[in-house]
C-alpha positions in Angstrom: 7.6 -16.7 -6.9 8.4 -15.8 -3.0 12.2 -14.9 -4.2 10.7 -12.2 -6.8 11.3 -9.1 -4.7 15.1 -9.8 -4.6 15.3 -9.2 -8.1 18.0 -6.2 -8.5 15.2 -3.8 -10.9 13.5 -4.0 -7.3 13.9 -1.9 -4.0 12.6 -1.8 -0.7 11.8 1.6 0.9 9.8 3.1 3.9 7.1 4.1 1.6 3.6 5.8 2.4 2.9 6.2 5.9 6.3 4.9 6.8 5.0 0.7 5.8 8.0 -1.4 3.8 7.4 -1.2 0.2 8.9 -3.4 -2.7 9.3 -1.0 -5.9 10.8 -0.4 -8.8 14.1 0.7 -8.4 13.6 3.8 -11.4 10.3 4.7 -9.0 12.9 5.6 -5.8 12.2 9.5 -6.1 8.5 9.2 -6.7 7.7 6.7 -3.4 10.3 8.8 -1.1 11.3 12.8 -2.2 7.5 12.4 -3.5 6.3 12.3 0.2 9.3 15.1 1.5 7.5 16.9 3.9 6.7 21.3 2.4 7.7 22.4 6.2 11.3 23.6 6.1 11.7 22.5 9.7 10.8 18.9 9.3 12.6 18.9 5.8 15.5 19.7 7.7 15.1 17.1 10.2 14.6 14.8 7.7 18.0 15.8 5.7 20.0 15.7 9.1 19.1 12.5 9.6 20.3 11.1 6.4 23.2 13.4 6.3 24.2 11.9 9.6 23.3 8.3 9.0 24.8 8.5 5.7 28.3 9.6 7.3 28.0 6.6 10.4 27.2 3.9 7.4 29.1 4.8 4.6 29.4 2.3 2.4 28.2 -0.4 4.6 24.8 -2.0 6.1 23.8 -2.1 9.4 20.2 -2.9 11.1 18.3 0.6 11.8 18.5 -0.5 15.3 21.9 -0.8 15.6 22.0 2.3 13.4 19.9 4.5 15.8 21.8 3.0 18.7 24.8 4.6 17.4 23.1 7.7 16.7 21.6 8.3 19.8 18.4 7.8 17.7 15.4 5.7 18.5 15.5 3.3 15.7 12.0 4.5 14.0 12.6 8.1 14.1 14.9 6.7 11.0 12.5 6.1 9.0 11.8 10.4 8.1 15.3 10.0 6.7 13.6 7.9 4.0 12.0 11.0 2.4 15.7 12.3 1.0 15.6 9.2 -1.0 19.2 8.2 0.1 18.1 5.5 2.5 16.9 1.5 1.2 16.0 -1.3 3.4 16.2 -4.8 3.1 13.2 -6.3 5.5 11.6 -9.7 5.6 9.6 -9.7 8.2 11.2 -11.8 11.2 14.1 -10.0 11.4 14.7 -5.7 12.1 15.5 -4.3 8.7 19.0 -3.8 7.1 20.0 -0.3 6.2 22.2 1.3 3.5 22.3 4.8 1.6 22.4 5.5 -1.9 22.9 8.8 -4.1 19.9 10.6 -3.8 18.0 10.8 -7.2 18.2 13.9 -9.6 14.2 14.3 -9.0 12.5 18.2 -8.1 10.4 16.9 -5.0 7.7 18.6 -5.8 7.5 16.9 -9.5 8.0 13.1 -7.4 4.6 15.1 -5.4 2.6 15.3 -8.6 4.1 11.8 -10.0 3.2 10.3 -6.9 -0.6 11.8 -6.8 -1.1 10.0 -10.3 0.3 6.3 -9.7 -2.6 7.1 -6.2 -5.4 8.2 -8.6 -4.8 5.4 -11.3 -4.8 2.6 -8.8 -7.0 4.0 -5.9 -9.2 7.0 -7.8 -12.1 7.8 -7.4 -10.4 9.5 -4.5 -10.2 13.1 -2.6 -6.9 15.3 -1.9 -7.6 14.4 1.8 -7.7 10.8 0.7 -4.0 11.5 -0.5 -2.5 13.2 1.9 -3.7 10.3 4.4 -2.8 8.0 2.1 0.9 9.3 1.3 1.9 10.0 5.2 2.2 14.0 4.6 0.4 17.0 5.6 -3.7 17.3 4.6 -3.2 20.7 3.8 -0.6 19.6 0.9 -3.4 17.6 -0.8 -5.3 19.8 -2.5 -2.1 21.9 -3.9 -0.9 18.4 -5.1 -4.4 17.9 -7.2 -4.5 21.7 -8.6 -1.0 21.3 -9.8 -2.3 18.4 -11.6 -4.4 20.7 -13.7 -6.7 19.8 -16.3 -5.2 15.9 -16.0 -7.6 15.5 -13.5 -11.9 15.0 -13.8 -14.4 15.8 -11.3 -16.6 12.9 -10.7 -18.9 12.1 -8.1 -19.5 8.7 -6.3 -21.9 7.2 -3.7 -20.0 9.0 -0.7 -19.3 12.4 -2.5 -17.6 14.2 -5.0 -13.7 13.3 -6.1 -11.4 13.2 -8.9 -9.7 10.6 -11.2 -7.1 11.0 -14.0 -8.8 11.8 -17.4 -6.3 9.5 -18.8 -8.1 6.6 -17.1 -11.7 7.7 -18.0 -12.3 5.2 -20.6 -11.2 2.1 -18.3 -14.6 3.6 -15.9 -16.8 3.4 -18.6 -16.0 0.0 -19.8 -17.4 -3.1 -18.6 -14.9 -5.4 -17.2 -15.6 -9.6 -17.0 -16.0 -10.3 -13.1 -15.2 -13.7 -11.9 -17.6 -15.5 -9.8 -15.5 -15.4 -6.9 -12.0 -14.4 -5.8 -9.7 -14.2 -2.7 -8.5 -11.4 -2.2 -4.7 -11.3 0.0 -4.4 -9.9 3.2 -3.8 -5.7 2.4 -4.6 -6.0 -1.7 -4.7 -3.0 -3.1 -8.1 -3.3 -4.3 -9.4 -2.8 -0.3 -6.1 -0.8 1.0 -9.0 2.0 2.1 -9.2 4.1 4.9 -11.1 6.3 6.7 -14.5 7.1 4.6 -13.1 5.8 1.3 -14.2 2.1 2.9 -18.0 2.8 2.1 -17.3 2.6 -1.3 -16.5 -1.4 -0.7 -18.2 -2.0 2.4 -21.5 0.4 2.5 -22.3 -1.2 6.6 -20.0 0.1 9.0 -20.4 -2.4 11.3 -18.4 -4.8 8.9 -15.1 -2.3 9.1 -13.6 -3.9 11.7 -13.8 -7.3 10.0 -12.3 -6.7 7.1 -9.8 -3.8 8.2 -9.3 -4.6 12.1 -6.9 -3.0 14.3 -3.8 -6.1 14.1 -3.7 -8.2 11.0 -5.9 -8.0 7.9 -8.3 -11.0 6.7 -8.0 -11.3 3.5 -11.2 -10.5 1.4 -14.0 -12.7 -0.3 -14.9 -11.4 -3.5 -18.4 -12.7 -5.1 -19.2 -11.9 -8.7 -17.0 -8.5 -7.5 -18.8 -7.4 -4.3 -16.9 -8.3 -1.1 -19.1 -10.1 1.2 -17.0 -11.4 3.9 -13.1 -12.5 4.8 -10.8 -15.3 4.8 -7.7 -16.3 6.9 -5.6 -19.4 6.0 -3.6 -21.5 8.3 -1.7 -23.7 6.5 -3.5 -25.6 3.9 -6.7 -24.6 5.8 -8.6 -21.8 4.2 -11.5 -20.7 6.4 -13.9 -18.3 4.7 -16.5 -16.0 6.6 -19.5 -14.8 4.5 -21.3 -11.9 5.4 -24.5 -13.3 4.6 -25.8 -16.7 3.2 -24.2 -18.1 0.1 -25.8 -20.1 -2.7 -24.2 -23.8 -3.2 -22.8 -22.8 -6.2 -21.4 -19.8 -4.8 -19.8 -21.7 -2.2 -19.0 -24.1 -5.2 -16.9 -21.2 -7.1 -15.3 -19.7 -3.5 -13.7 -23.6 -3.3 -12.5 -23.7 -6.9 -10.9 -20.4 -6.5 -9.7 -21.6 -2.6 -7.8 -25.0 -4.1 -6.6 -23.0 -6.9 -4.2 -20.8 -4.9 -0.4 -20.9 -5.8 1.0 -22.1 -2.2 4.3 -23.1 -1.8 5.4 -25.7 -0.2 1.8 -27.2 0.7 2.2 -30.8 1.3 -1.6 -31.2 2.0 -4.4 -31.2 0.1 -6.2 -27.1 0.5 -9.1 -27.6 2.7 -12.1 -24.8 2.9 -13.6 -24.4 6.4 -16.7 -22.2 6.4 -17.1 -19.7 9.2 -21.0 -18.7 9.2 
């Protein structure tokens, strides 16, 4: 349901790389003292900034433009303040985010660090320490301390692009065959594609597709066939409009219009129509 983020065991937060995150609200440490920065003088930048916003809001809201307004602050240079863990947002998108502070949690930072490397490696591994760090907004040379900590809960494997590491705990779910549907649609920044850098070869093995599927505005979302992404879809309305990468059997193109008229939409007074971009 679209009102399922307001539910009160959720939080928003300037997560990774400073984006708007919906989590849950027991997870605050891990997705903000997790990503404190190891430098004492940006730490201390960071924990002014709360400090100070904390003492201008008190126990009220404000919008962080407003808020840096006040402070003499450009309005993002608030967002570094999120790494305390004392700071939540309420952001929907057309509107600047709403502000307010909370009791920072009773987390070591460098514990949040390690708890923070395993949510990465169970959803995104196989991955790197540099692959992290990238990924997490913080420093590259704090990946590979993150991923020794981690000890013998980590295992070397290597993958068409290299060596990297996964949690051992997951091991068994790599080895097992999953069912693959014929064909899915994939949202705009799934998790399943939220790459970067070299990590995309693992998905998309011809560069020259990169800046289809992960352009420089707003993300496609991505065509899936029998678990292989082979091209991007956009929807406007109740018009889905699918771009394949290469030619497409009938019943391919069969399954991707199943799975098109399938999706949940709300509000969709029309009939989905497919529209195929070759």
């Amino acid at each position: 349901m679209p009102t399922t983020w307001e539910d009160p065991s959720l939080v928003q937060v300037w997560g990774p790389r400073f984006s708007a995150y919906v989590i849950a609200a027991e997870d605050l440490a891990v997705f903000s003292l997790g990503r404190m920065s190891d430098d004492p003088g940006r730490r201390r930048i960071a924990e002014d900034l709360a400090d100070r916003l904390c003492a201008f809001l008190g126990d009220g809201r404000t919008t962080y433009s407003e808020a840096g307004k006040a402070l003499g602050e450009n309005p993002n240079q608030l967002r570094y303040a999120a790494t305390t863990g004392t700071i939540l947002i309420r952001w929907e998108g057309a509107r600047r985010p709403t502000i307010w502070c909370v009791p920072r949690p009773h987390v070591d930072p460098a514990d949040a660090r390690l708890e923070l490397a395993r949510r990465y490696l169970h959803v995104f591994g196989p991955s790197t320490p540099e692959s992290f760090a990238r990924w997490a907004g913080i420093r590259r040379t704090a990946g590979p301390g993150t991923f020794e900590a981690l000890g013998e809960s980590l295992l070397p494997v290597r993958t068409p692009i290299g060596d990297a590491w996964i949690l051992a705990s997951d091991e068994a779910s790599f080895r097992v065959e999953h069912p693959v549907a014929s064909a899915r649609l994939l949202p705009s920044g799934d998790a399943y594609f939220l790459l970067s850098g070299n990590d995309r070869m693992l998905l998309v093995e011809n560069p020259d597709l990169h800046s289809e599927l992960w352009p420089s505005r707003v993300w496609p979302g991505a065509l899936l066939i029998a678990g292989e992404i082979v091209g991007t879809w956009r929807r406007a309305a109740g018009t889905v409009s699918v771009r394949p990468w290469r030619s497409l059997s009938r019943a391919e193109r069969d399954d991707v219009e199943t799975e098109a008229v399938s999706l949940p939409l709300p509000d969709l007074r029309d009939s989905i129509v497919v529209r195929w971009d070759d």
